[in-house]
mmCIF file as gemmi writes it, N, C-alpha and C atoms, coordinates in Angstrom:
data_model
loop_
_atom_site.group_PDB
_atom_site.id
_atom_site.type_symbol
_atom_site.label_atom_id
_atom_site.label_alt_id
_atom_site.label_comp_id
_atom_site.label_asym_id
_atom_site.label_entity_id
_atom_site.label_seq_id
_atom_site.pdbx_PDB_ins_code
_atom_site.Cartn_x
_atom_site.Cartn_y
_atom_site.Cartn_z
_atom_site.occupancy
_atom_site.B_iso_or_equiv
_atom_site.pdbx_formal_charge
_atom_site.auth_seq_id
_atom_site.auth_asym_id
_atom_site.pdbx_PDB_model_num
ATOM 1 N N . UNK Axp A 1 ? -7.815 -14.548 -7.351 1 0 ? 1 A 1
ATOM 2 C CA . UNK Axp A 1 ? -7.672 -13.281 -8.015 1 0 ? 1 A 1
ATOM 3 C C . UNK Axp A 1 ? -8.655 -12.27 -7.448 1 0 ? 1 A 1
ATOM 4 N N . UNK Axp A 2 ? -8.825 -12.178 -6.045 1 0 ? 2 A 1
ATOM 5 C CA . UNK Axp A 2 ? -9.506 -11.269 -5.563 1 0 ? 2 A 1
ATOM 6 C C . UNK Axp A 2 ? -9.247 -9.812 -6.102 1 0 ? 2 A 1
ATOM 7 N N . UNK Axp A 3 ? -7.99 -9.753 -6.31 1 0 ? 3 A 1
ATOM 8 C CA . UNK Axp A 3 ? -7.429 -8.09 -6.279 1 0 ? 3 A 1
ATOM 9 C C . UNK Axp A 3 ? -8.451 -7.368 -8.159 1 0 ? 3 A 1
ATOM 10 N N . UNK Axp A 4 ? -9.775 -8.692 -8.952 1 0 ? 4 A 1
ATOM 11 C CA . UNK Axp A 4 ? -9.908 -8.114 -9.51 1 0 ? 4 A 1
ATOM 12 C C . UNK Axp A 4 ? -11.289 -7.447 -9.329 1 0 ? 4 A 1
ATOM 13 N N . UNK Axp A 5 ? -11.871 -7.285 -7.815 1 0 ? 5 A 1
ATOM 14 C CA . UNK Axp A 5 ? -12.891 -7.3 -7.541 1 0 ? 5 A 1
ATOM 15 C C . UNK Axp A 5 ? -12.803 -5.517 -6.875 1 0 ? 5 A 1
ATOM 16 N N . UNK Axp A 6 ? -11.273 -5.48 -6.135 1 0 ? 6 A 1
ATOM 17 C CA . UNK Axp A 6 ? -11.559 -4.467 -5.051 1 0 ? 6 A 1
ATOM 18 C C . UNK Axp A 6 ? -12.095 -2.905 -5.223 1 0 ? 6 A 1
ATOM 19 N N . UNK Axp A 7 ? -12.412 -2.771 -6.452 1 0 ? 7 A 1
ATOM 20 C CA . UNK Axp A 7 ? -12.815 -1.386 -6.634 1 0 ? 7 A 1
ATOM 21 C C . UNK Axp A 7 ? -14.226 -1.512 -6.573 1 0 ? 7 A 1
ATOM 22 N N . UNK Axp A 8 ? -15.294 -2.884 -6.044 1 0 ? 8 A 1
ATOM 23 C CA . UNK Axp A 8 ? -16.616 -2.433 -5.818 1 0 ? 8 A 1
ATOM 24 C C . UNK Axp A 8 ? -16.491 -2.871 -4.303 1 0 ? 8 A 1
ATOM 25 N N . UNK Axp A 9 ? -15.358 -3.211 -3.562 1 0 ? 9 A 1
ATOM 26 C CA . UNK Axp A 9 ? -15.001 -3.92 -2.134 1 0 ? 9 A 1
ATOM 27 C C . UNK Axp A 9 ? -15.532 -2.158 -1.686 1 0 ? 9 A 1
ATOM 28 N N . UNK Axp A 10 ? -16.033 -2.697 -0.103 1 0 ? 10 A 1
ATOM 29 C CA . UNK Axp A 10 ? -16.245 -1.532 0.936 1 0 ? 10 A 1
ATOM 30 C C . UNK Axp A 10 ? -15.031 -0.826 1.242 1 0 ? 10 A 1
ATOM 31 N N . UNK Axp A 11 ? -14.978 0.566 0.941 1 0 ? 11 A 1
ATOM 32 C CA . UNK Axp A 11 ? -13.765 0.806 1.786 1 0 ? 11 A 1
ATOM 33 C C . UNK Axp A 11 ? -13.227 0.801 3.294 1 0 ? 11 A 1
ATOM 34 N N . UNK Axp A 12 ? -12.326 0.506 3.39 1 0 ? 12 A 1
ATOM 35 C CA . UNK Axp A 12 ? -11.702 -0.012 4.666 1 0 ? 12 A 1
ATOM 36 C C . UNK Axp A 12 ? -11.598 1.209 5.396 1 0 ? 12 A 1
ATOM 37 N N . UNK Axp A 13 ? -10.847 2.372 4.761 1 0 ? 13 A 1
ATOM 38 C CA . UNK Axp A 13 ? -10.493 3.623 5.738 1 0 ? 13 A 1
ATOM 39 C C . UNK Axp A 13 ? -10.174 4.549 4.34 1 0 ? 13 A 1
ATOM 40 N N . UNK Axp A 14 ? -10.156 5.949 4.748 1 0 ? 14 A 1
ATOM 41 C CA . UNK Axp A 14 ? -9.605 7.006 4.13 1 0 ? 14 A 1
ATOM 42 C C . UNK Axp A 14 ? -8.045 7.154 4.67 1 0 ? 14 A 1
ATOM 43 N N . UNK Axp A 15 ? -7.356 8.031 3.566 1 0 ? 15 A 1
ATOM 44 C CA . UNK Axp A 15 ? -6.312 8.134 3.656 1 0 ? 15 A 1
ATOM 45 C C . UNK Axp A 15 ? -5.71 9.626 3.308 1 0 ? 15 A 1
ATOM 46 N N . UNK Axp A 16 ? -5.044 10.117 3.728 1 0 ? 16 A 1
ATOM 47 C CA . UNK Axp A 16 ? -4.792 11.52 2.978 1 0 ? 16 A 1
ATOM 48 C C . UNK Axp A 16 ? -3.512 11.331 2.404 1 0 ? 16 A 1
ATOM 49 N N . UNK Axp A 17 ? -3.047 11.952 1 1 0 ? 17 A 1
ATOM 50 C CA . UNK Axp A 17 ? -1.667 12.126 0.395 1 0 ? 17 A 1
ATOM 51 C C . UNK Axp A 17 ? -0.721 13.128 0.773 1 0 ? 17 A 1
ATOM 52 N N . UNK Axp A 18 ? -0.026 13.01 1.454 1 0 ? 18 A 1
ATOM 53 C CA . UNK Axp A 18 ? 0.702 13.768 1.609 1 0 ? 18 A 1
ATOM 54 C C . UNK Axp A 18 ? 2.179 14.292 0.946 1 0 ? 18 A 1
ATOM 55 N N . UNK Axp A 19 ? 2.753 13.555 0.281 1 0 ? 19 A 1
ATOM 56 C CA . UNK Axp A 19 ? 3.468 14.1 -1.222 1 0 ? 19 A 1
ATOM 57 C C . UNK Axp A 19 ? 3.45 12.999 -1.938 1 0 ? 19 A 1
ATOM 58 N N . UNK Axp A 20 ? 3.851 13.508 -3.619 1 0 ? 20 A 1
ATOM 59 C CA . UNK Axp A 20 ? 3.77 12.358 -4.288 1 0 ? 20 A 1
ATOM 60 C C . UNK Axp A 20 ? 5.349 12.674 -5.045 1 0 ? 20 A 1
ATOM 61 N N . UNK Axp A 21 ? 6.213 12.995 -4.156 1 0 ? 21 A 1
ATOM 62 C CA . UNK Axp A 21 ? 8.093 12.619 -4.499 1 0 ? 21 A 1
ATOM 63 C C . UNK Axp A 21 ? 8.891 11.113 -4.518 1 0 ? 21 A 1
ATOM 64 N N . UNK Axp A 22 ? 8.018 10.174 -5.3 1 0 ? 22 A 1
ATOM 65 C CA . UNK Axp A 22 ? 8.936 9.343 -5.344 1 0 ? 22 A 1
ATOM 66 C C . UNK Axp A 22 ? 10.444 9.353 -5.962 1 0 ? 22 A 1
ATOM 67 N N . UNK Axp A 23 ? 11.274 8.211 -5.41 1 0 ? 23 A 1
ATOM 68 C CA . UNK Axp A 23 ? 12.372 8.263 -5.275 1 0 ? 23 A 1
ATOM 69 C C . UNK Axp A 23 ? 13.137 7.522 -6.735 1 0 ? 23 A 1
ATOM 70 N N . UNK Axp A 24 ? 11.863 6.141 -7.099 1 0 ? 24 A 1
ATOM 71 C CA . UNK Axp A 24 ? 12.311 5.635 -7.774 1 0 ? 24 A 1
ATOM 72 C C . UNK Axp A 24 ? 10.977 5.414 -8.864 1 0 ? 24 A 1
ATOM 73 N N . UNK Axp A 25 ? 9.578 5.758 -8.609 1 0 ? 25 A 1
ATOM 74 C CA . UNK Axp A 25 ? 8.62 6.09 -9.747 1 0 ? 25 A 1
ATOM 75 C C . UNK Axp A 25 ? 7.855 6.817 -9.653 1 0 ? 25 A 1
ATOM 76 N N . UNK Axp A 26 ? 7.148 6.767 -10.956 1 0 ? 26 A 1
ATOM 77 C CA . UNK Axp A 26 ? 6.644 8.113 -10.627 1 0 ? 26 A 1
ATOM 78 C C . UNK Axp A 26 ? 5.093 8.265 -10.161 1 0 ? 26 A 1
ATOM 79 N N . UNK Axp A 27 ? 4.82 8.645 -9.595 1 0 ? 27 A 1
ATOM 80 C CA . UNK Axp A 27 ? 3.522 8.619 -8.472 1 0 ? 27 A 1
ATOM 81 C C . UNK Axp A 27 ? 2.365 9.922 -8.842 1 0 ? 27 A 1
ATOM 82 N N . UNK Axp A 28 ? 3.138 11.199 -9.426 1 0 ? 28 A 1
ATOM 83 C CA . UNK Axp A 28 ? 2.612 11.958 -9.265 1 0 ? 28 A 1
ATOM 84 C C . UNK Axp A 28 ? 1.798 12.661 -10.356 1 0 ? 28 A 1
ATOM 85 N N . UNK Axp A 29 ? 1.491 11.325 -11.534 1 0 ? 29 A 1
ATOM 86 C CA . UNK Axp A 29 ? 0.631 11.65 -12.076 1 0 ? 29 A 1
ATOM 87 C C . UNK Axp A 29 ? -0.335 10.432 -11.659 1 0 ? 29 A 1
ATOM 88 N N . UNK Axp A 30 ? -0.59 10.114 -10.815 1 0 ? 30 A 1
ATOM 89 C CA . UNK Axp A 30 ? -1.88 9.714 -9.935 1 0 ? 30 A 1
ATOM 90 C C . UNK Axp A 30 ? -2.264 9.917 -8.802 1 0 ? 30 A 1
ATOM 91 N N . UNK Axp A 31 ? -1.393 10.776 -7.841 1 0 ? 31 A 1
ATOM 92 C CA . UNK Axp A 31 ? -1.539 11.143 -6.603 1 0 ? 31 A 1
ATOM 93 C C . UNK Axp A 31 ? -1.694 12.013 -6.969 1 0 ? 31 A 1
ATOM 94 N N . UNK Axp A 32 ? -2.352 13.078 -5.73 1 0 ? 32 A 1
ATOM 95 C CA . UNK Axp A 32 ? -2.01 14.096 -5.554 1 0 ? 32 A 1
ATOM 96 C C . UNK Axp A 32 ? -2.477 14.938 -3.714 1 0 ? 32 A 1
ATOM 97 N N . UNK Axp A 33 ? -1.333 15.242 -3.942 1 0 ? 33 A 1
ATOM 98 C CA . UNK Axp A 33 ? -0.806 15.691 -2.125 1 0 ? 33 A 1
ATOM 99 C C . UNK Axp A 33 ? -2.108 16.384 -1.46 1 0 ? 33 A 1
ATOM 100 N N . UNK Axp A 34 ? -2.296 16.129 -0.446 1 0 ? 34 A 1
ATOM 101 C CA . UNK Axp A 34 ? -3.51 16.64 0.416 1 0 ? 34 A 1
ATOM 102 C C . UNK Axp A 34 ? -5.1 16.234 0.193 1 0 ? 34 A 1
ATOM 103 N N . UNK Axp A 35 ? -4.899 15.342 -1.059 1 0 ? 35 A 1
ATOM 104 C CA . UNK Axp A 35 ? -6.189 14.712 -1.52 1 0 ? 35 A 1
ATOM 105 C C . UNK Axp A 35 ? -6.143 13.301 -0.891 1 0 ? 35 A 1
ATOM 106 N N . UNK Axp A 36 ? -8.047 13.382 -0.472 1 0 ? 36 A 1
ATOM 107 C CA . UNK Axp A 36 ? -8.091 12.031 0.196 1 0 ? 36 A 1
ATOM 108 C C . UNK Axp A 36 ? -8.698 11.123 -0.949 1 0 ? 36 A 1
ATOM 109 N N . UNK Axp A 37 ? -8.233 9.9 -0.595 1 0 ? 37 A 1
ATOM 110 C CA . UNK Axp A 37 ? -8.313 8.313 -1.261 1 0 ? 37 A 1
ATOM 111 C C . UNK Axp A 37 ? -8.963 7.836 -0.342 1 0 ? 37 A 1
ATOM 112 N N . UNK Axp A 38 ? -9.321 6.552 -0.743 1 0 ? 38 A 1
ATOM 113 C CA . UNK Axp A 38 ? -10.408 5.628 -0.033 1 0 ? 38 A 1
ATOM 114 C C . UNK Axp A 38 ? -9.65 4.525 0.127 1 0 ? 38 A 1
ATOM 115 N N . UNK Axp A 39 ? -9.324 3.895 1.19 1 0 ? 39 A 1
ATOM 116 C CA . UNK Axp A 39 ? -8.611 2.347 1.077 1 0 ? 39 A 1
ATOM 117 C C . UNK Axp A 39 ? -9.381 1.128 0.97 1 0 ? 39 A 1
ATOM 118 N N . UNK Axp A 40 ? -9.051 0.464 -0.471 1 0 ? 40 A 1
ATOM 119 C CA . UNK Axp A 40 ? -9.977 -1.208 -0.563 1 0 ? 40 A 1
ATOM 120 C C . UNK Axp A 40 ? -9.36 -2.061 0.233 1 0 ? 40 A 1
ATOM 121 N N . UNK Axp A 41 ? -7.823 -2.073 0.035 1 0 ? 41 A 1
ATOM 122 C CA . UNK Axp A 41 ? -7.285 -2.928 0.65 1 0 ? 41 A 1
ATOM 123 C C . UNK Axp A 41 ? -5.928 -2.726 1.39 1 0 ? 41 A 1
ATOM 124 N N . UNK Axp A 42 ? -5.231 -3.449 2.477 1 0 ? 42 A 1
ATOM 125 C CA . UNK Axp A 42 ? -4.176 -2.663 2.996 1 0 ? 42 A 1
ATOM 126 C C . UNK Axp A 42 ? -2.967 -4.104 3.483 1 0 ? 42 A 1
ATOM 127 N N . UNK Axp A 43 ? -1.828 -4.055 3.469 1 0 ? 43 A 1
ATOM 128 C CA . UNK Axp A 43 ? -0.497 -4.813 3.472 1 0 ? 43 A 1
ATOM 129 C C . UNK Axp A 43 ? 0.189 -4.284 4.746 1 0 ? 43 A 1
ATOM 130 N N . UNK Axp A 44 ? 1.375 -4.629 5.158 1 0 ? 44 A 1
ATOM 131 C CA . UNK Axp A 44 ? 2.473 -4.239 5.806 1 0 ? 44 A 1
ATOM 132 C C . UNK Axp A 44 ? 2.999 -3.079 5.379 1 0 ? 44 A 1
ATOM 133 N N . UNK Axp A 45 ? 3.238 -3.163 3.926 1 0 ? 45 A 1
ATOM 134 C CA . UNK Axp A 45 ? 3.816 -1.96 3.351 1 0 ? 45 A 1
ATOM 135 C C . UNK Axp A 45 ? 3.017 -1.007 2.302 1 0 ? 45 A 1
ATOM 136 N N . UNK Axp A 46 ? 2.031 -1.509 1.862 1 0 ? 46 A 1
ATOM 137 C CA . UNK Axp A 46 ? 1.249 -0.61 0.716 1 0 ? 46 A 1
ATOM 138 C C . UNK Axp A 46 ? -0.26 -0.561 1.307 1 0 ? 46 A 1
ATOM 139 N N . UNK Axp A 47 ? -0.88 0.741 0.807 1 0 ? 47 A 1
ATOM 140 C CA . UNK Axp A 47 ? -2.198 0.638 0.697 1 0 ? 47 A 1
ATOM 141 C C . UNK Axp A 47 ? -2.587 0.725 -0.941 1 0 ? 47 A 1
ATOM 142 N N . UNK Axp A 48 ? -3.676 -0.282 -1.071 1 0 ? 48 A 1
ATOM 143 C CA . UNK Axp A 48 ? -4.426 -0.174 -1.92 1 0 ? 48 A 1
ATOM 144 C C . UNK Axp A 48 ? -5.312 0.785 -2.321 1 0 ? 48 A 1
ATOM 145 N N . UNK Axp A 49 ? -5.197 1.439 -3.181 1 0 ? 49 A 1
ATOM 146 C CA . UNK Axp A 49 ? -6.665 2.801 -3.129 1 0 ? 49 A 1
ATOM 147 C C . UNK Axp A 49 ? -7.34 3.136 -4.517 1 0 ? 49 A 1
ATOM 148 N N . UNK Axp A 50 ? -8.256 3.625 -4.643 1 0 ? 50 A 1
ATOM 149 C CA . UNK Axp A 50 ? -8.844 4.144 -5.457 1 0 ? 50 A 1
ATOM 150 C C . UNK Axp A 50 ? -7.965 5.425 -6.455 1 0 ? 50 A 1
ATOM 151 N N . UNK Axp A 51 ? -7.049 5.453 -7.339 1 0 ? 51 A 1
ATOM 152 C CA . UNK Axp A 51 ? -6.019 6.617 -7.485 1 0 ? 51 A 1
ATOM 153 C C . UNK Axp A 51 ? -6.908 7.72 -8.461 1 0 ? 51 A 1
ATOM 154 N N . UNK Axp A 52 ? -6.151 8.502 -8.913 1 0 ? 52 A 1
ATOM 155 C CA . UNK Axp A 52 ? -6.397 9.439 -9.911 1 0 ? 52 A 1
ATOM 156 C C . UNK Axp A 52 ? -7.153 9.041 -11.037 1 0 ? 52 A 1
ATOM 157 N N . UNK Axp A 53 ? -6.731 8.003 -11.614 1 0 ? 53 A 1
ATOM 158 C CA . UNK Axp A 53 ? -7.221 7.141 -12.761 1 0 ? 53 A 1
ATOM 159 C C . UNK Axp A 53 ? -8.69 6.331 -12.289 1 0 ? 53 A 1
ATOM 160 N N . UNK Axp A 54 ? -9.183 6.796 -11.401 1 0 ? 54 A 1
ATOM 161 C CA . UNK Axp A 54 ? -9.952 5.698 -10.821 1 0 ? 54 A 1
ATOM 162 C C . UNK Axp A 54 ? -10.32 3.987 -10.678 1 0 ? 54 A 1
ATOM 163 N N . UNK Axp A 55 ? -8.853 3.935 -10.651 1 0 ? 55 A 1
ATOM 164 C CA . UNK Axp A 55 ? -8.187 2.586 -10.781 1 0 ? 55 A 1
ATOM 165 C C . UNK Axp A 55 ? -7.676 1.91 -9.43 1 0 ? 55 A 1
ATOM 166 N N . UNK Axp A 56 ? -7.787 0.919 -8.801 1 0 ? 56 A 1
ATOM 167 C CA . UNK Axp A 56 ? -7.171 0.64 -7.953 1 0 ? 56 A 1
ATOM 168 C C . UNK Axp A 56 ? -5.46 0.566 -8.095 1 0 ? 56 A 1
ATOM 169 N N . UNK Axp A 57 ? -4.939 0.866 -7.099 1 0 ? 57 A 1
ATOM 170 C CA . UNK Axp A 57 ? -3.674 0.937 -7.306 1 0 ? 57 A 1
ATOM 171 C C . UNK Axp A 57 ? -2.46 1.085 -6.054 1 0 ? 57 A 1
ATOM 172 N N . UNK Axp A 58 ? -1.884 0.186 -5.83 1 0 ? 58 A 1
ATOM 173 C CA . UNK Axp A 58 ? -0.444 -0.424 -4.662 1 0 ? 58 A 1
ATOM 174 C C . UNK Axp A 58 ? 0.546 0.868 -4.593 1 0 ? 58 A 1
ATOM 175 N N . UNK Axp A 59 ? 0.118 1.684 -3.779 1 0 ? 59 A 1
ATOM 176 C CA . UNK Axp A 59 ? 1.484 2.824 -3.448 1 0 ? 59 A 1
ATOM 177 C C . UNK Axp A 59 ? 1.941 2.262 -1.989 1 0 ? 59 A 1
ATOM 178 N N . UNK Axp A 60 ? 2.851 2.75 -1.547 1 0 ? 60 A 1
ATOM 179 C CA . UNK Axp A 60 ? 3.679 2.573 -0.422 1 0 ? 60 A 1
ATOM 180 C C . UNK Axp A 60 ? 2.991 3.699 0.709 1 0 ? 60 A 1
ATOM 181 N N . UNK Axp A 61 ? 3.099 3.319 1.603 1 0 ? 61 A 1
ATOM 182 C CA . UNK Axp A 61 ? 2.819 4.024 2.591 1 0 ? 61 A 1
ATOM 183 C C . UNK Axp A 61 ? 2.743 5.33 3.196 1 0 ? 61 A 1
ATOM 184 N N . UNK Axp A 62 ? 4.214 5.613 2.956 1 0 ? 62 A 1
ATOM 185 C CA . UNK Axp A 62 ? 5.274 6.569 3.318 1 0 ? 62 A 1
ATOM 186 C C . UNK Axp A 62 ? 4.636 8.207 2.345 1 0 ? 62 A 1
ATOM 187 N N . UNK Axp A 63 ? 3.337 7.539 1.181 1 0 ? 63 A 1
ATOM 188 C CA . UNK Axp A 63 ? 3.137 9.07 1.116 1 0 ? 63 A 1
ATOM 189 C C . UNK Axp A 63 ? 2.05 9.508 1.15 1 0 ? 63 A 1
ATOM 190 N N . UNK Axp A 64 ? 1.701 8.829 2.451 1 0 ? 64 A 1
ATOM 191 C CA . UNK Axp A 64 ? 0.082 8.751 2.929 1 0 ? 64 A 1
ATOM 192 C C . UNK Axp A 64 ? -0.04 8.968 4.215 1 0 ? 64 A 1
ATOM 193 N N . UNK Axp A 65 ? -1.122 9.725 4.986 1 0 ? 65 A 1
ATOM 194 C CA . UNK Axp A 65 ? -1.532 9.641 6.571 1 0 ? 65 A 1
ATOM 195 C C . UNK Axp A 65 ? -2.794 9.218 7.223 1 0 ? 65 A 1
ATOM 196 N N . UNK Axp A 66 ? -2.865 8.597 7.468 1 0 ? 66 A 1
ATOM 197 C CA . UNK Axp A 66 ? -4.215 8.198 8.594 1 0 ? 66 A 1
ATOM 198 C C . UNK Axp A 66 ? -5.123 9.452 8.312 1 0 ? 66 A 1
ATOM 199 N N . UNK Axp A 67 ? -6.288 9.305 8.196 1 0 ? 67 A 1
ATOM 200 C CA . UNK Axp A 67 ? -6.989 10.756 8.292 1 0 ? 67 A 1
ATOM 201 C C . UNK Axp A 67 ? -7.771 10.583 9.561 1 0 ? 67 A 1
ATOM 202 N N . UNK Axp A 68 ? -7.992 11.557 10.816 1 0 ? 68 A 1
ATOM 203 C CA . UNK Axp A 68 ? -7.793 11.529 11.469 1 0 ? 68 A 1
ATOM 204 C C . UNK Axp A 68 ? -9.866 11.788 11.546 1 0 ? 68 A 1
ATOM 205 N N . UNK Axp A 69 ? -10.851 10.857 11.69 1 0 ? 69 A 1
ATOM 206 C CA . UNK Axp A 69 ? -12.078 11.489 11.751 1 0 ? 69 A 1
ATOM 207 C C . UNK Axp A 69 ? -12.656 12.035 13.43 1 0 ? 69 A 1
């Protein structure tokens, strides 16, 4: 049960939001677009991050970008 540790884990990378239009939930009362997140942990398909709620939390990829340092 690691995943109950990762909000004191080092972050891995930043991330920037780039919309929060999901298709099938709703995202966008914890995202929000152009704001950067911190990544604890990262998958094939989701990053893990620090969200709105200051909660760790599994979004999909697709509404996120590399931030470029």
């Amino acid at each position: 049960m690691i995943h109950l540790n990762w909000e004191n884990n080092v972050t891995v990378k930043q991330i920037k939001c780039v919309h929060a239009d999901a298709k099938k939930f709703v995202v966008n009362h914890v995202l929000t677009p152009e704001k950067i997140y911190d990544v604890k942990n990262e998958t094939d398909e989701f990053y893990f991050i620090v969200d709105n709620t200051n909660r760790v939390g599994g979004f999909r990829k697709e509404y996120f970008t590399e931030k470029i340092i």
